[in-house]
N, C-alpha and C positions, 0 to 999 in steps of 0.2 A: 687693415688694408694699406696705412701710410706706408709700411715697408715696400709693401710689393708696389706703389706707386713710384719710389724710391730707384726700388731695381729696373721697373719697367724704364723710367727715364734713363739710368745709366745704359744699359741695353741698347737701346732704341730711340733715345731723346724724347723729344714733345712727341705725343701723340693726340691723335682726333676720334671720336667716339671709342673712348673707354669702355668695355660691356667688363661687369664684375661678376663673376660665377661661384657658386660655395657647390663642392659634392661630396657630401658625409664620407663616413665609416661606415662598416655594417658590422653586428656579430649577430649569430645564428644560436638562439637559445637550445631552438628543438629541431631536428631532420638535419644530422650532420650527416655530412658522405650519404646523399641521398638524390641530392637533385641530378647527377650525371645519370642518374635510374628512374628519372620521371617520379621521384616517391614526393611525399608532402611534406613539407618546409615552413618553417615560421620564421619572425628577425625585426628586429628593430635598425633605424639610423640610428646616430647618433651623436653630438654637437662638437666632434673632430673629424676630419676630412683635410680635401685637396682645395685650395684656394686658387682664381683662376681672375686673371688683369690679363684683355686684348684687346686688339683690334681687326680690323679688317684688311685685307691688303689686295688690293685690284689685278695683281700679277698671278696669283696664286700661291704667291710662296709661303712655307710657312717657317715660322722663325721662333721657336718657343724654348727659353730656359729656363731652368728650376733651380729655385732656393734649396731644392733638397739632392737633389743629383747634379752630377758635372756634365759637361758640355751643353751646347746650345743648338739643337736638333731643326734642320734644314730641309727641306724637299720641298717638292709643287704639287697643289691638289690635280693641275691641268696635265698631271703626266702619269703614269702607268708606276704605282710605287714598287719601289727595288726589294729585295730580297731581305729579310731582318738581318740585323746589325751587331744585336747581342747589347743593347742598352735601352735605355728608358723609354727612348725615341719610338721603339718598336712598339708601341700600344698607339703613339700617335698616328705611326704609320697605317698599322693595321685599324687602327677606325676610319682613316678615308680609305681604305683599299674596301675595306666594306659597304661602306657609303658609294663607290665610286662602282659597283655590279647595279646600282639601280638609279644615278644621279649623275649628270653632267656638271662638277662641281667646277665653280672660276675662280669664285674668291677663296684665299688663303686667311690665315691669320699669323699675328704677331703678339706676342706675349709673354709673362710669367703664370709658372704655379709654383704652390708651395705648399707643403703639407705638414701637417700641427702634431703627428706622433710617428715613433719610430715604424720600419716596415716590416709588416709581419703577423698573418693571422686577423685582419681584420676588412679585407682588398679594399686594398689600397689601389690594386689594378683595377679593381673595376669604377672605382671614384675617378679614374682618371681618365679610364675609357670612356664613362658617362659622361663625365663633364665635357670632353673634347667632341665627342660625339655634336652636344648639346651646343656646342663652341662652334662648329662648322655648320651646322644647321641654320643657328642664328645668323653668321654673314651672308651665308647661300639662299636664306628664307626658305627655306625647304620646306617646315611646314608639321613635322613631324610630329606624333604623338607618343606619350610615354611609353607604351608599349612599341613602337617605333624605335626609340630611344635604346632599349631596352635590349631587344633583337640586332639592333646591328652592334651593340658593345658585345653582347654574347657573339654573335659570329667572328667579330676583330677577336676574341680571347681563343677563340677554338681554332678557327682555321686560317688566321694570320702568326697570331703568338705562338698556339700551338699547346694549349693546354686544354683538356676534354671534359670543360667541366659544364654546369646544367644553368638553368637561368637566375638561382639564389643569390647571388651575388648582385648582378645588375637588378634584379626587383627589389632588390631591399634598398639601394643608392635610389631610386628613382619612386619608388611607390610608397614606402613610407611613411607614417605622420607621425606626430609627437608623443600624442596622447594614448598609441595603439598598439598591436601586436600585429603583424602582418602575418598573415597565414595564407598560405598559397601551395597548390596543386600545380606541381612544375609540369605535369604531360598536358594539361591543360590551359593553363595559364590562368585561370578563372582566381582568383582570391578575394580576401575579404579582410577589413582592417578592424579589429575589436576592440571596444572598450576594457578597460579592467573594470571588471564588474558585468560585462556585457549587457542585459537591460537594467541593469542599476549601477551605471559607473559610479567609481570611483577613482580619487587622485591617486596616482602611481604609488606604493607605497618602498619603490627600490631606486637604486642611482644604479649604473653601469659599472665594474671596476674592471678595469684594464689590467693585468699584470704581464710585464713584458720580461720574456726568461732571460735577455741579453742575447740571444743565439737567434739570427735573422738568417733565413733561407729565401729562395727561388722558388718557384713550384716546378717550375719545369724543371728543373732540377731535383725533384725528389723522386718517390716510388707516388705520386699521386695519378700518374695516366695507369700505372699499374694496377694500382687497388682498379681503378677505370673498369680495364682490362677482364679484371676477374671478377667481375661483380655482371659483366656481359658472360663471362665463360659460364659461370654459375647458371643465367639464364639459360645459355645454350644448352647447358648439358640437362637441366629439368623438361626443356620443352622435348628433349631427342630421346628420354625415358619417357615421356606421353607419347611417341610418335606421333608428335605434330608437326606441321612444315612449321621448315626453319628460314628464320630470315635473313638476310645477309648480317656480317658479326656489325655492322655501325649501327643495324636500325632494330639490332637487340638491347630488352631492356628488363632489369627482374619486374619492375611495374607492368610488364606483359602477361607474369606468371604467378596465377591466385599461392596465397601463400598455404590455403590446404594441399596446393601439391607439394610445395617444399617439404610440409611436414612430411610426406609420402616417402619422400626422397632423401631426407637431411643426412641421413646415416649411410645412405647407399652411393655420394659423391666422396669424392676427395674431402679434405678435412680444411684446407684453407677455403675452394669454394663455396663449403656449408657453413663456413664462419663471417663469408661477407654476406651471404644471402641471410644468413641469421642478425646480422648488422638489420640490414635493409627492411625486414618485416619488422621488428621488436623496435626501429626506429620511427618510421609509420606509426605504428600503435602509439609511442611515448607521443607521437605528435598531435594526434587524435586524443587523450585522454590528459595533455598539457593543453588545450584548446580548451577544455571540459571545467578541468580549473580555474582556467584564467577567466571564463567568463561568472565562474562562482567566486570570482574574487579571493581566491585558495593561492598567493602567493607561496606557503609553504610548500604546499603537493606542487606546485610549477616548478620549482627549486629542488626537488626531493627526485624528478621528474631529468632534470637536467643531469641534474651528478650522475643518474644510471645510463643516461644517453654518453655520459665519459668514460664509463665503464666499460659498454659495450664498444663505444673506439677502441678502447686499449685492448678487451678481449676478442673482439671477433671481427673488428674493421683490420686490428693491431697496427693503428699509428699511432705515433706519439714519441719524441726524445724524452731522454731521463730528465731533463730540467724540466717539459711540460710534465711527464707523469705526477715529479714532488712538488711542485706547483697545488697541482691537483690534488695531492694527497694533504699537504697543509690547508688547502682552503677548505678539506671535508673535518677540518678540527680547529677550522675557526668561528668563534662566536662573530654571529653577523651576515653568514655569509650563507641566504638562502642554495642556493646552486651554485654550480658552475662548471666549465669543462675547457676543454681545447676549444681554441677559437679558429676557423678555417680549417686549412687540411688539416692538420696535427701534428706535423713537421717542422718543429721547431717554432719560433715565433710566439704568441702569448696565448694565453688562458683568460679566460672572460667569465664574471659572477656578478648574481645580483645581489645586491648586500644593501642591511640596512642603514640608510645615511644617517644616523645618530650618531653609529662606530667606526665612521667612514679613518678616525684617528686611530685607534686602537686596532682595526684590521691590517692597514697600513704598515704599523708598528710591526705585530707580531709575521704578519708572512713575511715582510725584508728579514728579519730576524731571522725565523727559520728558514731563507731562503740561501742568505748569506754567509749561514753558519756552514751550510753543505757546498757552495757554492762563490765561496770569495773570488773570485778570478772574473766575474759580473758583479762586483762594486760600482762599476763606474758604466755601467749599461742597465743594470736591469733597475723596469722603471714602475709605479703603479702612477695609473692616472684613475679617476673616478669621475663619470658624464651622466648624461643624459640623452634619453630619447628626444630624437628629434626629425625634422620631417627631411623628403627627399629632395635630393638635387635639385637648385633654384636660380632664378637669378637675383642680384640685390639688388 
């Protein structure tokens, strides 16, 4: 934190109550491309994230620069927020514009963040959304509950930013613990944090590894409201071969439609529709039956579990660029490396595995290696990092 004490002074000079804020990383071992479908989800934090030094400020304004992005992003909590911008600032925005449907907020803040790995594939948005969420709460005293917490960074990401995705992201920044697996029921919200070993824990026997492909995207700038899109069409067109009433297209979901009717139906839709809807049940399942593992202490099946959840990305979600697929194809002929897959949407940005921390050296070695070899032109970007589980959004 002495840097960012550093930069806040140059910034901003002396300042008066200091609040410190850390808000993890997430990856998603199991229920990828599922939570904008109410399906079931699991995730760990993890011990890199958004780092946050502020203040309060009696006017309202807010005044916050990052070590990691350029410009220094300005507005007032006390005034009606303007239209997005097309920068970073737009998640600050869009968390008090959310905040600001059910709170008369006064105090503004002042401050830096700063974030400890490259962006891409592990939301990063949603650490920042949570954290500022959690930033504005604290000067206004609001009052808020993690599940509070949680709910208005999902609403800033959907209907401020503009990307249609489900609650995975912000429950894994905020619900989290160290020692756990979080497992969560996105149409419900209901979850539950498990032991490895479940009634007979045992110590973690994995590290996290990061592998960043060098090639960093936007979401909203991908085909991810797409996939969205057709993973609602799918429902739609299952529920209108039952003739069932249909809902309007926002508050359709394939977690509305038992998956014995899909099997009824798989053959008799279009072929990309039966490939997301075949994503969305066969992902469910791996989550349920990676749950089943984890609490037998079956790291290997959790891992064995995960690669077919990448598989099923590539073939029936079909996302993924060529650097994440060989990614993925290298880590499935690395010794060490129980699972792994795309991390996030799967557009670009990195791939995440559990691996054993004995080889944490020799994995390292060999995927730069074959990563490089196909891929020179990401020497000087593509990166591995290797973590740990850790708990959710705090303050220090």
């Amino acid at each position: 934190m002495n840097s960012l004490h550093t930069a806040y002074r140059t910034f901003f000079g002396k300042g008066d109550a200091l609040y410190q804020l850390f808000s993890p990383y997430r990856i998603c071992p199991l229920g990828a491309h599922v939570d904008h479908q109410h399906g079931l989800v699991t995730g760990f934090a993890f011990d890199s994230g958004i780092e946050f030094l502020f203040s309060a400020t009696d006017s309202g304004k807010v005044e916050m620069a990052s070590l990691s992005f350029e410009g220094l992003m300005t507005f007032n909590v006390q005034r009606p927020i303007d239209e997005k911008q097309g920068n970073w600032g737009d998640y600050l925005r869009g968390a008090v514009w959310a905040l600001q449907q059910d709170f008369h907020l006064t105090k503004g803040v002042r401050g830096i963040v700063r974030g400890s790995m490259p962006i891409g594939g592990l939301s990063s948005s949603a650490a920042l959304l949570c954290g500022f969420v959690m930033a504005i709460d604290k000067v206004n005293h609001l009052g808020l509950t993690r599940q509070q917490i949680i709910e208005y960074a999902s609403i800033a990401e959907r209907n401020y930013v503009g990307l249609n995705n489900g609650i995975l992201d912000q429950a894994c920044v905020v619900l989290c613990e160290a020692d756990k697996l979080l497992f969560l029921d996105t149409r419900t919200g209901q979850h539950r944090l498990i032991p490895f070993g479940g009634d007979n824990p045992k110590p973690l026997p994995f590290k996290l590894g990061i592998f960043f492909s060098g090639v960093t995207r936007k979401l909203t700038g991908t085909d991810y409201n797409l996939r969205v899109a057709e993973c609602k069409t799918a429902a739609w067109i299952m529920q209108a071969y039952e003739d069932v009433k249909l809902h309007e297209f926002e508050d359709t979901r394939l977690r509305d439609v038992e998956e014995c009717v899909y099997k009824k139906y798989e053959d008799k839709m279009p072929e990309r529709f039966s490939r997301r809807a075949r994503h969305f049940y066969s992902e469910c399942d791996r989550v349920a039956d990676g749950v089943k593992a984890w609490e037998a202490g079956d790291i290997k099946a959790f891992g064995r579990l995960v690669f077919e959840s990448c598989e099923s990305s590539m073939n029936n979600y079909e996302c993924g660029s060529p650097e994440l697929i060989d990614i993925y194809k290298i880590m499935k002929e690395t010794e060490g490396i129980y699972g792994g897959r795309f991390s996030g949407a799967g557009f670009k940005g990195a791939c995440i595995a559990l691996v054993d921390p004995s080889k944490e050296d020799e994995i390292k070695d060999f995927v730069t290696k074959k990563y490089l070899e196909k891929y020179p032109q990401y020497k000087d970007s593509f990166e591995i990092f290797f973590c740990n589980p850790a708990n959710g959004v705090d303050f220090l």
